[in-house]
C-alpha positions in Angstrom: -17.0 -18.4 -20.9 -18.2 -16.4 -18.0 -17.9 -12.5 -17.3 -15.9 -10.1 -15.3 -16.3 -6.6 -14.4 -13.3 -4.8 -15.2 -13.5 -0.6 -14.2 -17.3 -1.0 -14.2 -18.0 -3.6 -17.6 -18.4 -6.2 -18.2 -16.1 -8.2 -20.2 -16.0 -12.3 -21.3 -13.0 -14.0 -20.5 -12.3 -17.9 -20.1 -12.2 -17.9 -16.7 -10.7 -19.3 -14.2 -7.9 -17.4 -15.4 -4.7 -15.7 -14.1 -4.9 -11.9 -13.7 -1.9 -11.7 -16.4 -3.4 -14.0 -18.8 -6.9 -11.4 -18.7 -4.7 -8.2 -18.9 -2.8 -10.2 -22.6 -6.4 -10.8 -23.4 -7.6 -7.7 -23.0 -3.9 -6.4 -25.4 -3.0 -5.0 -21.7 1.0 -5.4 -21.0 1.1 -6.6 -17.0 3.9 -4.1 -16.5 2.5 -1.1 -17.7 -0.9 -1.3 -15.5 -2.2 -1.3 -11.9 -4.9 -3.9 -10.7 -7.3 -3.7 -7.8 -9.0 -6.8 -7.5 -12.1 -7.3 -5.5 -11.2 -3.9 -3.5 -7.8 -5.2 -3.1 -4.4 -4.1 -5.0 -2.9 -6.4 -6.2 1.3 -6.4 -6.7 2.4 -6.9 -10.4 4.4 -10.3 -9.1 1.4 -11.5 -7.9 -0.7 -10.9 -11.5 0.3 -14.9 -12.3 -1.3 -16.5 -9.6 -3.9 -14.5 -8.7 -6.9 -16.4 -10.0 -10.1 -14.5 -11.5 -13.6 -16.6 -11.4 -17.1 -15.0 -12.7 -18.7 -12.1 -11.0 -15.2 -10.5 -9.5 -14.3 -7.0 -10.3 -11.5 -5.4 -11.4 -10.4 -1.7 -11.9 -7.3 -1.4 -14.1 -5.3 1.9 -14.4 -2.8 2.1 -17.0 0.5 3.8 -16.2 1.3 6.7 -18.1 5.4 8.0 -18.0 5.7 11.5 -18.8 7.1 15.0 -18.0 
């Protein structure tokens, strides 16, 4: 188990680890967030093989659909 800083804490995960497989983790749905990772975005097709290790950070926004 290591740790990753996700929107500034930090959080155990079994890493390495896809991006996806963190956000079920973390009881995130892939689809209903946005991911930068390590100062980069990062496209929802990509959340499966972009590969998280100890130390990186992530800021995840969840999208909110409304009037």
């Amino acid at each position: 188990m290591n740790h990753v800083i996700a929107n500034g804490q930090n959080i155990t995960a079994q890493l390495p680890c896809s991006i996806e497989t963190f956000l079920i983790a973390q009881k995130l749905l892939p689809r209903s967030v946005v991911v930068e990772h390590n100062g980069e975005a990062v496209a929802p097709s990509e959340f499966s093989q972009r590969q998280l290790n100890a130390g990186d950070r992530l800021e995840i926004v969840k999208i909110v659909a409304g009037g």
